[in-house]
C-alpha positions as CSV (number, residue, x, y, z in Angstrom):
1,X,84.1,109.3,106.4
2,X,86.2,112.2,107.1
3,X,86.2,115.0,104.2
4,X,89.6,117.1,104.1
5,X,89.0,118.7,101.1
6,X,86.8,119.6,97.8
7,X,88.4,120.3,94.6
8,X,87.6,120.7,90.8
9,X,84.1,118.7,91.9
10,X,85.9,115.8,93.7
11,X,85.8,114.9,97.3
12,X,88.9,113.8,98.7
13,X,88.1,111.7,102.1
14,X,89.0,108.5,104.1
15,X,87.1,106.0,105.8
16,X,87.2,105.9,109.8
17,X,86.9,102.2,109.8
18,X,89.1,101.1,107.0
19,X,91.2,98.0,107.8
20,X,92.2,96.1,111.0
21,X,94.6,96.6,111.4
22,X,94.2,100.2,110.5
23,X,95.7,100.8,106.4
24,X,98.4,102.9,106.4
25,X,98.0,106.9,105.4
26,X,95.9,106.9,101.9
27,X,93.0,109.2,100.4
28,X,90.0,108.3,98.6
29,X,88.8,110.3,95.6
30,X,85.4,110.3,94.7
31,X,83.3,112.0,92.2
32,X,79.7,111.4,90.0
33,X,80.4,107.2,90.1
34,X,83.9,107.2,90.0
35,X,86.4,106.5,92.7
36,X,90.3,106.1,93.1
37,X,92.4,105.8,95.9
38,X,96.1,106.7,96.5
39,X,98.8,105.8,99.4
40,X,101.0,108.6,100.2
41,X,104.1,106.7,101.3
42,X,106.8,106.3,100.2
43,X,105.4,108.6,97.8
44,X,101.7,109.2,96.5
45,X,100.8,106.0,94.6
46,X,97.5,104.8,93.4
47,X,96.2,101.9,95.0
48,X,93.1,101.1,93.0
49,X,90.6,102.9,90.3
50,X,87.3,102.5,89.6
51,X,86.5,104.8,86.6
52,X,88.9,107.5,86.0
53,X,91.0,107.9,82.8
54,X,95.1,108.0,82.8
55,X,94.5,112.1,82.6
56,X,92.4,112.4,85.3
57,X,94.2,110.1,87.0
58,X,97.7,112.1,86.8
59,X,95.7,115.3,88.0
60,X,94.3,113.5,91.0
61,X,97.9,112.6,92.0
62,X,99.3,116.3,91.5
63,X,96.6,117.0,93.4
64,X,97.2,114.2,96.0
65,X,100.7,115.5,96.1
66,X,99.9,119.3,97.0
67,X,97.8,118.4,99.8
68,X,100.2,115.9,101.3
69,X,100.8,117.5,104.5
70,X,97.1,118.5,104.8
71,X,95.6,115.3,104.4
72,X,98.3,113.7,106.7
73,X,97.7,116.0,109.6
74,X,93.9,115.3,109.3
75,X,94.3,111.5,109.3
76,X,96.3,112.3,112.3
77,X,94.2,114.1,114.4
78,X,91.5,112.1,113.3
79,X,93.0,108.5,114.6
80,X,95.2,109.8,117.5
């Protein structure tokens, strides 16, 4: 489970054996109990929740949205 990033107490990651075929590009947000998950394309969408509130949620996506081209480029190098 790759990391890319840490913020405001949240892990942001994906998992290297998610889906077969593989899912396309998405992040997994996880903190204390809680976990979401968001695809990026077309544009940064969540996919599931387990736990968050609509506030948190919304942050999680701004943040989602800022890291973009970061989290793309890991999942990239990761799978290629």
């Amino acid at each position: 489970m790759p990391t890319v990033f840490r913020e405001r107490g949240s892990r942001f990651f994906f998992y290297s054996n998610e889906g077969s075929p593989l899912e396309p590009v998405h992040i997994h947000v996880e903190k204390d109990s809680f976990e979401a998950k968001f695809w990026l394309h077309p544009t940064v969408q969540l996919a599931y929740n387990d736990g968050y509130d609509a506030r948190t949620l919304r942050e999680l996506s701004r943040i989602v949205e800022a890291n973009r081209s970061r989290i793309e480029r890991v999942w990239n190098e990761h799978f290629a």
